[in-house]
VEXPA-760423 format. One record per residue (C-alpha): residue number from 1; x, y, z. Coordinates in nm, 3 decimals, always signed. Example, Ala and Ser with C-alpha at 12.3 -4.5 7.8 and 13.67 -1.06 7.14 Angstrom:
<node 1,<+1.230,-0.450,+0.780>>
<node 2,<+1.367,-0.106,+0.714>>
! end
This chain:
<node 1,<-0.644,+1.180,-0.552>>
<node 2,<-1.012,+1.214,-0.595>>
<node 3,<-1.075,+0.938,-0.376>>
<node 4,<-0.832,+1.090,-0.090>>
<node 5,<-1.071,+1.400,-0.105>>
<node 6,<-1.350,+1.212,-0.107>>
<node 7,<-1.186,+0.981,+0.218>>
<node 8,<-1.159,+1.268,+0.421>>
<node 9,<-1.481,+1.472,+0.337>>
<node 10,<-1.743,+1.209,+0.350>>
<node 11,<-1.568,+0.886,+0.569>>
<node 12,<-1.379,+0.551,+0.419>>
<node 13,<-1.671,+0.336,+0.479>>
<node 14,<-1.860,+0.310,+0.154>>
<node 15,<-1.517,+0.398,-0.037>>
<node 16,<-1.329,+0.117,+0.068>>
<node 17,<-1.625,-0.152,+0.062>>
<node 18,<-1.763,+0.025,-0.292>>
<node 19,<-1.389,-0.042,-0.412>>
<node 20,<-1.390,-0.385,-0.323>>
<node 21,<-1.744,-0.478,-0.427>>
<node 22,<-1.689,-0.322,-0.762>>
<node 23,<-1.359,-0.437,-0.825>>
<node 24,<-1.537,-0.862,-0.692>>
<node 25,<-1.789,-0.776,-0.949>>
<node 26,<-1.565,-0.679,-1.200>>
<node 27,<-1.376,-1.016,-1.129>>
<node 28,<-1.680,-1.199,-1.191>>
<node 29,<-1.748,-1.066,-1.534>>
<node 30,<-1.369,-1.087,-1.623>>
<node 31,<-1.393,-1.456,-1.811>>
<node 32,<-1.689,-1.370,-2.002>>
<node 33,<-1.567,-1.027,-2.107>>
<node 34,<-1.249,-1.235,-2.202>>
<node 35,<-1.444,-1.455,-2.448>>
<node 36,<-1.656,-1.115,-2.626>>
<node 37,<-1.404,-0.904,-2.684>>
<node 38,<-1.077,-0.697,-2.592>>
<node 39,<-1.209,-0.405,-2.572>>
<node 40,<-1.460,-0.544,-2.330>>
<node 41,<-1.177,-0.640,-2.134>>
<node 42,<-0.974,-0.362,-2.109>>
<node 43,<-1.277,-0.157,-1.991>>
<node 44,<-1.339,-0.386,-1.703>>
<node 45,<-0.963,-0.374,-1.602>>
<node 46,<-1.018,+0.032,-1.589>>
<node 47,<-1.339,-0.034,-1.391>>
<node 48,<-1.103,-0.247,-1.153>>
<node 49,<-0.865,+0.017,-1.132>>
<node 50,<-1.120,+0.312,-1.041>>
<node 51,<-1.268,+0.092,-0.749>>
<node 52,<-0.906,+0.033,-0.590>>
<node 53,<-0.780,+0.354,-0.654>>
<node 54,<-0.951,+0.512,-0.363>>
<node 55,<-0.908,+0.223,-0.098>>
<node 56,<-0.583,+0.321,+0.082>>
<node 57,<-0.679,+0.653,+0.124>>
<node 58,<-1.015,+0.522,+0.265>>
<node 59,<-0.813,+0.282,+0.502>>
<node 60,<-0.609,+0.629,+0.631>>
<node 61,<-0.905,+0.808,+0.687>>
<node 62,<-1.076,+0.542,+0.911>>
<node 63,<-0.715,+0.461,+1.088>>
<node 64,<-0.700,+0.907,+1.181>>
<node 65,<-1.030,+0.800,+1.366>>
<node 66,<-0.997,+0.472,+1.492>>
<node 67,<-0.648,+0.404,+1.641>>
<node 68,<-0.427,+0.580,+1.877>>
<node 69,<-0.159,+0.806,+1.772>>
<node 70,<+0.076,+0.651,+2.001>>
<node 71,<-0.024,+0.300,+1.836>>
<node 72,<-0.081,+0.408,+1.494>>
<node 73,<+0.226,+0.214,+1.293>>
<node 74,<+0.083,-0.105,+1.464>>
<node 75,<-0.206,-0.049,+1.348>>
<node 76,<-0.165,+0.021,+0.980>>
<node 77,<+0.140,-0.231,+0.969>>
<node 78,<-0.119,-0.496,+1.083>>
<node 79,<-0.375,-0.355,+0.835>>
<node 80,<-0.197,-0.335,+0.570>>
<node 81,<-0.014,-0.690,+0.631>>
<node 82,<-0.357,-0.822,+0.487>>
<node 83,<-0.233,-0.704,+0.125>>
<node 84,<+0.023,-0.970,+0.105>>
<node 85,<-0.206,-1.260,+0.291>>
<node 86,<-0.366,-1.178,+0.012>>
<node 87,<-0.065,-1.205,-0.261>>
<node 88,<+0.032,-1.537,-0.088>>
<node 89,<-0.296,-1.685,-0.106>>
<node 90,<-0.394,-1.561,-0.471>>
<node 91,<-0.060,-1.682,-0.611>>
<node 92,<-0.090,-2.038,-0.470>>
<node 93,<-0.428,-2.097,-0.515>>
<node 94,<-0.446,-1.882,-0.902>>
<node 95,<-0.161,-2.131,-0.997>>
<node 96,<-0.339,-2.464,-0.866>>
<node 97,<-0.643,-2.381,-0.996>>
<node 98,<-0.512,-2.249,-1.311>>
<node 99,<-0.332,-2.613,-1.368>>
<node 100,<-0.638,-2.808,-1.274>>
<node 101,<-0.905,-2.657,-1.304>>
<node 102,<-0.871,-2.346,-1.533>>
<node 103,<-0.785,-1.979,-1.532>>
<node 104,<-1.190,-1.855,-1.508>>
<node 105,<-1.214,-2.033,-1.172>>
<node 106,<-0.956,-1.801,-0.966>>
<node 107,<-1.143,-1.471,-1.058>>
<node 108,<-1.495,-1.677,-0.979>>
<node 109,<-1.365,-1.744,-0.658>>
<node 110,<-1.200,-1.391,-0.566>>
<node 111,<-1.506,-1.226,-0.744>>
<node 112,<-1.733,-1.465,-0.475>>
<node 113,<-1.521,-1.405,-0.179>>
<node 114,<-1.501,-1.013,-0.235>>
<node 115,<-1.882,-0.973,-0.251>>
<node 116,<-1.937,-1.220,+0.065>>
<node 117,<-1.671,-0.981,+0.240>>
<node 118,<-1.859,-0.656,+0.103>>
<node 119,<-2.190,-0.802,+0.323>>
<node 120,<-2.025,-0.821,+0.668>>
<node 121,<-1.810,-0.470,+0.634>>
<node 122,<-2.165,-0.302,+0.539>>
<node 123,<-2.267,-0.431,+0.867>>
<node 124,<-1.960,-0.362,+1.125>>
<node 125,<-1.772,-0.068,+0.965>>
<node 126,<-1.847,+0.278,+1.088>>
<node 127,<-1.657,+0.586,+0.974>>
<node 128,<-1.570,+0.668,+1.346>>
<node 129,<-1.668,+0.630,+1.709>>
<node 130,<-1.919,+0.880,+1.726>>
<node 131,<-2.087,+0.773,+1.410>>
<node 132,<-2.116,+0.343,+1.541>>
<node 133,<-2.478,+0.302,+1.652>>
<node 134,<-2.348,+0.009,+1.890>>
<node 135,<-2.056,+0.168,+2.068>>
<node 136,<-2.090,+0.166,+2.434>>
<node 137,<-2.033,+0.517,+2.626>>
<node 138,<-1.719,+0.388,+2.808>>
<node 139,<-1.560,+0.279,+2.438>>
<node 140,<-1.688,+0.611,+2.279>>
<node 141,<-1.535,+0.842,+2.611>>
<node 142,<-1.238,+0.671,+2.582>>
<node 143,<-1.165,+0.720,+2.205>>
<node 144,<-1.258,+1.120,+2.300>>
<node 145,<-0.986,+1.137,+2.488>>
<node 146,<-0.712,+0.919,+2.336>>
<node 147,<-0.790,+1.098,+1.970>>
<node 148,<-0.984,+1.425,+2.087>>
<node 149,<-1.334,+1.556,+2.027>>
<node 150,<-1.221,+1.774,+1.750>>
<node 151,<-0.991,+1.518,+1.567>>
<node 152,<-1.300,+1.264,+1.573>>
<node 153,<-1.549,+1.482,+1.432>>
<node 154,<-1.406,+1.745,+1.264>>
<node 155,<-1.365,+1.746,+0.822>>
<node 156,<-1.177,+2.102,+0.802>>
<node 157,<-1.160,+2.239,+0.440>>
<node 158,<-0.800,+2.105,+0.266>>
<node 159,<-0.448,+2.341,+0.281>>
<node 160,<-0.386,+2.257,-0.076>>
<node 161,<-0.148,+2.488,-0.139>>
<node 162,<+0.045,+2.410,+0.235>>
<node 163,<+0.044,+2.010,+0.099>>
<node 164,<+0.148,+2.090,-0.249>>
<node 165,<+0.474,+2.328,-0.097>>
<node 166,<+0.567,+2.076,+0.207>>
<node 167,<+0.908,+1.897,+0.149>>
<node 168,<+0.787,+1.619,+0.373>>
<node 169,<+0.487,+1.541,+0.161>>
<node 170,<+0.699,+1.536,-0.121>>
<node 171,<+0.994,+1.317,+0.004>>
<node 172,<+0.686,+1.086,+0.148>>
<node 173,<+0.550,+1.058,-0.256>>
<node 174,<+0.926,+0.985,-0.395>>
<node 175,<+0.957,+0.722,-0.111>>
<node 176,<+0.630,+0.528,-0.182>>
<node 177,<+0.689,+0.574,-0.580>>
<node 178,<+1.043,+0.359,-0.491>>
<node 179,<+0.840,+0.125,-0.232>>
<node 180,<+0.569,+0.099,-0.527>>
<node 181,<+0.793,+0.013,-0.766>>
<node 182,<+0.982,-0.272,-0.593>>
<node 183,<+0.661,-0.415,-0.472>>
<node 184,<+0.480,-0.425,-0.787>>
<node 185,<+0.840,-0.564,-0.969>>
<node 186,<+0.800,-0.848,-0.728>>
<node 187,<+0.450,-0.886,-0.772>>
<node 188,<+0.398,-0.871,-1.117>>
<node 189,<+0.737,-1.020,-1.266>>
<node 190,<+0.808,-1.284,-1.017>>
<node 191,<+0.585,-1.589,-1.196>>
<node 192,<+0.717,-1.484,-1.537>>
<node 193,<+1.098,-1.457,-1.371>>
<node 194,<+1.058,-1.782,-1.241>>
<node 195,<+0.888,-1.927,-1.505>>
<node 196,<+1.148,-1.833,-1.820>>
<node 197,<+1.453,-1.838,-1.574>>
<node 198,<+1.445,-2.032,-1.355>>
<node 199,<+1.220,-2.275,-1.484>>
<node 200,<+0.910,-2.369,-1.279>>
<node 201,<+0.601,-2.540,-1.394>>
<node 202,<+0.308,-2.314,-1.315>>
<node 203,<+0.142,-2.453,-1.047>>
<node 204,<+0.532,-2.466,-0.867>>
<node 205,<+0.549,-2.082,-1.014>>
<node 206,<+0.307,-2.000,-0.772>>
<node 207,<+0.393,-2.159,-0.463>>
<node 208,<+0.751,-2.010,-0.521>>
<node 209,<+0.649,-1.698,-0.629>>
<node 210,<+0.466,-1.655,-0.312>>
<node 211,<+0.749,-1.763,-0.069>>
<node 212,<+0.947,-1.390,-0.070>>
<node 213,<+0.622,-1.295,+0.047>>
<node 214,<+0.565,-1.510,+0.347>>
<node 215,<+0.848,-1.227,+0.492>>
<node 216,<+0.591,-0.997,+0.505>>
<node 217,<+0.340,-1.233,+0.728>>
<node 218,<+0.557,-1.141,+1.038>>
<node 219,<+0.774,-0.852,+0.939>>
<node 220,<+0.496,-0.620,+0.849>>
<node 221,<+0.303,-0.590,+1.201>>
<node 222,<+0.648,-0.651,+1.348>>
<node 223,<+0.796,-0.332,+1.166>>
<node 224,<+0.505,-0.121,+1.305>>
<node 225,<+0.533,-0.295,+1.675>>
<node 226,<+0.915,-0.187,+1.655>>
<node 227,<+0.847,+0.128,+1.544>>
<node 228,<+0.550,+0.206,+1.818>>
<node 229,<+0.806,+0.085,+2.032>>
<node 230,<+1.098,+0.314,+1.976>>
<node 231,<+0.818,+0.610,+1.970>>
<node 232,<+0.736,+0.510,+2.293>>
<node 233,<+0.809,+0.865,+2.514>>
<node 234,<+1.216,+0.894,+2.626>>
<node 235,<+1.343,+0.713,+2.374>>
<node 236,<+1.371,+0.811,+1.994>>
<node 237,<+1.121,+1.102,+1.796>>
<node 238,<+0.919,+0.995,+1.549>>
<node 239,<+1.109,+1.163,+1.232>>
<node 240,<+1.453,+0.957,+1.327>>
<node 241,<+1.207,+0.620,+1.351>>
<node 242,<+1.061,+0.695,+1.007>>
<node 243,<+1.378,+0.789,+0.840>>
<node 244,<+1.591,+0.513,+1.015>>
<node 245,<+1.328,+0.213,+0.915>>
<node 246,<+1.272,+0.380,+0.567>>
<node 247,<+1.654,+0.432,+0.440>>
<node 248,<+1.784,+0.090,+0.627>>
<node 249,<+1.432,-0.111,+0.445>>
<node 250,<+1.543,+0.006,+0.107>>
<node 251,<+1.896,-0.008,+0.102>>
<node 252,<+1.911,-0.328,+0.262>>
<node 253,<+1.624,-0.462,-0.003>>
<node 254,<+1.838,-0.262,-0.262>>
<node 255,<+2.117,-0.506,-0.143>>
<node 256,<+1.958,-0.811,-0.178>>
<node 257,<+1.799,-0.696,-0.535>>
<node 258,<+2.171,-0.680,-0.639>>
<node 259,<+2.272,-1.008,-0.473>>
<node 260,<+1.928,-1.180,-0.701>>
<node 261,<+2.070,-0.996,-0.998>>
<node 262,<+2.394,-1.202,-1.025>>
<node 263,<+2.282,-1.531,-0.892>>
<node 264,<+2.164,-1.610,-1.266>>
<node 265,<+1.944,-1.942,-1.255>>
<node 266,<+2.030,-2.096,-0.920>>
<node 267,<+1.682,-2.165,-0.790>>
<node 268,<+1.773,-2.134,-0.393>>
<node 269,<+1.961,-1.875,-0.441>>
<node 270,<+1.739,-1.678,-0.643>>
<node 271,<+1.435,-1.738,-0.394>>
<node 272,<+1.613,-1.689,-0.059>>
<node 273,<+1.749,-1.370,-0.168>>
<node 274,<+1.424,-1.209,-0.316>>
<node 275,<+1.292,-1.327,+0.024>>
<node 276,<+1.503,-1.112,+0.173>>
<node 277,<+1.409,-0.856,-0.043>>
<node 278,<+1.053,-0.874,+0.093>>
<node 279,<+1.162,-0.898,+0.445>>
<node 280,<+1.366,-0.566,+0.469>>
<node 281,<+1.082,-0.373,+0.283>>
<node 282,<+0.859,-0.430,+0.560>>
<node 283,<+1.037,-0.198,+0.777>>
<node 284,<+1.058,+0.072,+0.485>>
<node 285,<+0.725,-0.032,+0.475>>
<node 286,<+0.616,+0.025,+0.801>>
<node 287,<+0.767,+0.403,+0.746>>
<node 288,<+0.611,+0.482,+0.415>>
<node 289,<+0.256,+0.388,+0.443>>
<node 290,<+0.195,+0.562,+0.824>>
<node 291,<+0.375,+0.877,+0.746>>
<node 292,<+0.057,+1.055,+0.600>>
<node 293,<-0.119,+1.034,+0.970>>
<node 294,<+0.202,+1.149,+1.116>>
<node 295,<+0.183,+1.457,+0.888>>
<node 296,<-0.166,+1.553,+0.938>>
<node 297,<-0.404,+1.263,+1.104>>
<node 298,<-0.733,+1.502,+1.030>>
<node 299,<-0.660,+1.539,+0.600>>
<node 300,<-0.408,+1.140,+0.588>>
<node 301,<-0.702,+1.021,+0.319>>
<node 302,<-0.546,+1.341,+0.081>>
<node 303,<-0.179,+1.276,+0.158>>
<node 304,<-0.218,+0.903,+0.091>>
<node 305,<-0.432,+1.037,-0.243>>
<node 306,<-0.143,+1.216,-0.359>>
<node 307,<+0.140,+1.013,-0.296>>
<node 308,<-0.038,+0.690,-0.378>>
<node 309,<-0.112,+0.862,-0.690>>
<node 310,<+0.259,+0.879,-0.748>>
<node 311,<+0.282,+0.519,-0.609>>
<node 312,<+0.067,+0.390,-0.869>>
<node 313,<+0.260,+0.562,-1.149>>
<node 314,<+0.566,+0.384,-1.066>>
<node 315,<+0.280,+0.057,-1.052>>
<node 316,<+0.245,+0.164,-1.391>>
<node 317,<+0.578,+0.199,-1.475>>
<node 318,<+0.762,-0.101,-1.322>>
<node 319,<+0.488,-0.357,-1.537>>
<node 320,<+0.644,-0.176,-1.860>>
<node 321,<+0.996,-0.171,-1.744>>
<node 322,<+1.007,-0.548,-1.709>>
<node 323,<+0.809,-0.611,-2.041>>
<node 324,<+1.042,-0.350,-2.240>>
<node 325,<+1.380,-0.462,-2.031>>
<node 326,<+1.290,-0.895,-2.138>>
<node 327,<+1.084,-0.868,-2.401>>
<node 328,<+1.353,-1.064,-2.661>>
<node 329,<+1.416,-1.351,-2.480>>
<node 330,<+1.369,-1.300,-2.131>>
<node 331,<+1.683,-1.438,-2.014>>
<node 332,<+1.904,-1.386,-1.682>>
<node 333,<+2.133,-1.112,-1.848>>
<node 334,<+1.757,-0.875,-1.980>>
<node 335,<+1.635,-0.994,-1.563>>
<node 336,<+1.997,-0.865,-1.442>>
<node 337,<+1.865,-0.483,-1.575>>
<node 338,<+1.567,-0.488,-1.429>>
<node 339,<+1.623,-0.592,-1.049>>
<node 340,<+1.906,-0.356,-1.077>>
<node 341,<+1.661,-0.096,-1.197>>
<node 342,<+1.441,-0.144,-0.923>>
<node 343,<+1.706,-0.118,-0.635>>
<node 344,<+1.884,+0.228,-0.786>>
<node 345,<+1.524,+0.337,-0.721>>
<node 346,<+1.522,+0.192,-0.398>>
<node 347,<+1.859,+0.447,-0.336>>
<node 348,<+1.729,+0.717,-0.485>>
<node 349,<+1.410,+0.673,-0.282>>
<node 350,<+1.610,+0.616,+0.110>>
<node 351,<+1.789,+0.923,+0.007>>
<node 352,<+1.549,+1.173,-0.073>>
<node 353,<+1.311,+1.068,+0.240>>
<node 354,<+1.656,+1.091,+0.479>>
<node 355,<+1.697,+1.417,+0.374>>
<node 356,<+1.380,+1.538,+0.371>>
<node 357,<+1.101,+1.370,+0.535>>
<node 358,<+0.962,+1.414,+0.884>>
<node 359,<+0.779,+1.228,+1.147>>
<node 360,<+0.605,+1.568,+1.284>>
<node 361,<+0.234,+1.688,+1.261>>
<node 362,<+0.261,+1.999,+1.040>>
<node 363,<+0.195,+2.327,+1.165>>
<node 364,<-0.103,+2.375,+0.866>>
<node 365,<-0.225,+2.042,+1.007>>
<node 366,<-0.357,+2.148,+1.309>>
<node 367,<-0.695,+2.220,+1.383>>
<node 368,<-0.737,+2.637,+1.350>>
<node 369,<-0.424,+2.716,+1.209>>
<node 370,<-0.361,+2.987,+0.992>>
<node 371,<-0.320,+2.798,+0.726>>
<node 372,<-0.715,+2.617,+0.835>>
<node 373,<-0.844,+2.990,+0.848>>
<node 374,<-0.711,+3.063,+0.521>>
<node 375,<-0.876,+2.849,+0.355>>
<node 376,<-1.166,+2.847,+0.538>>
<node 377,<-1.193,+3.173,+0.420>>
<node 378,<-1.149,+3.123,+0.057>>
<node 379,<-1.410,+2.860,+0.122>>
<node 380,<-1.680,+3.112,+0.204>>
<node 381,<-1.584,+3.346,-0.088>>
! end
């Protein structure tokens, strides 16, 4: 939430590439820290955790200045499609090297590769038009009228109380806390699932492990292009596209958690179905993490604080569930609970955000609104 503040007050830039250097240096230390002490350990992870706790609001509060309203789901679809090139890449080549080489080299190699990527965004990321010292004046007229003056420039003090009392903001957190929790399921508990159940050696535990999540190559910027397109002016508002992606994602993923539940150890089965799983959360997806712009484009980097904040308990959560729900033998009965788990949270999550979520800007959201004045007032006292 801090960092969502932060996002919005002072620009993503050096948020989102501070995040990922610290979090590529922190990878570099990890093996030795492994080898002195737990402790040590543990207080790296944390470091880890406060550099990428502040990156998706970063991302939102670049996207509010960089992309066009009328685009925007592309956009952040194909943004955020880069998290799971990344799963798919760090699960195959973590279990190869892990088998052949040994565990130290995969965070050598991510540590290398984030600090390599940390040199080229300090040089071509800008917090927004207006602030790029290369931009020509055609590109930097154009993005003045697609976005507006105001909206490019302007940092207006935060409604807190209007975003702590808006339903929508609310049903947005309880629908990314269900997203979360599915995603980080899969994440975390696939190589051990496929490992003690259905049997893989580990470098085959990663290549199969990252197979539900080859879904998400297309279906993520695909969600957002569908979604753009059935914005698009005379066909549907953008409150029935959020809320028809979001509930039909989940409850279709919910579906296929239930089908992966019962099909015990049958390796195909198992694999094609949590594909499935992966490929009809994209369009949830594509719902959950634009909403905040829809909301209020000029304060996204504070929604996405506070309801990634929630996402990241159920990241929390989800990790535990697993460990507490297999921790005796880890068989297909203790794995039964805990897909189940994961899509009644997927149900509760499609029904909340169908009842009440919303596609609109917010009246508080706009640029010298009452709510704006009010608080710009409080600001001067």
């Amino acid at each position: 939430m801090p960092g969502g503040l932060a996002a919005d007050r002072v620009g993503g830039k050096w948020l989102f590439g501070g995040g990922v250097f610290l979090s590529a240096i922190v990878a570099l230390m990890t093996p030795d820290a492994a080898t002195i002490h737990v402790t040590f350990l543990i207080t790296l992870r944390i470091l880890s955790g406060l550099g990428e706790g502040p990156l998706l609001p970063s991302i939102h509060a670049l996207i509010a200045r960089w992309s066009v309203p009328r685009y925007r789901s592309g956009v952040v679809t194909f943004i955020f499609a880069g998290v799971d090139y990344g799963i798919i890449v760090g699960m195959v080549v973590t279990g190869v090297l892990c088998d052949y080489v040994g565990w130290e080299s995969a965070f050598y190699l991510f540590g290398t590769v984030g600090c390599i990527w940390f040199i080229a965004w300090f040089f071509l990321c800008f917090d927004s038009p207006p602030s790029h010292p290369r931009i020509s004046t055609t590109e930097l007229e154009y993005w003045q009228q697609a976005i507006g003056s105001e909206d490019l420039v302007t940092r207006p003090p935060t409604p807190w109380r209007q975003i702590f009392t808006s339903a929508p903001v609310w049903a947005l957190a309880v629908a990314f806390f269900a997203l979360s929790w599915s995603h980080t399921t899969l994440v975390t508990s696939l190589p051990t699932y496929m490992h003690d159940v259905l049997g893989f050696s580990m470098s085959k535990v990663g290549m199969f492990s990252a197979i539900p999540f080859f879904a998400s190559i297309v279906m993520i910027p695909a969600s957002g292009r569908i979604s753009d397109w059935l914005r698009a002016p005379g066909r549907l508002s953008t409150t029935v596209v959020r809320k028809t992606l979001c509930v039909a994602g989940f409850l279709l993923a919910a579906t296929f958690y239930i089908l992966t539940a019962y099909f015990g150890c049958h390796r195909i089965g198992a694999v094609t179905t949590l594909f499935f799983v992966v490929f009809f959360l994209c369009f949830g997806m594509s719902s959950v993490v634009t909403n905040q712009l829809d909301l209020a484009p000029l304060h996204a980097g504070r929604i996405m604080g506070l309801t990634y904040f929630f996402a990241n308990l159920s990241a929390i959560g989800a990790p535990l569930a697993m460990g507490a729900l297999t921790y005796e033998k880890s068989t297909v009965d203790e794995w039964r609970i805990v897909f189940l788990l994961a899509a009644a949270i997927l149900v509760v999550g499609a029904a909340v955000f169908v009842v009440f979520g919303s596609g609109q800007r917010q009246s508080w959201a706009e640029i010298g609104s009452p709510a704006d004045e009010h608080d710009d007032t409080q600001h001067s006292q």
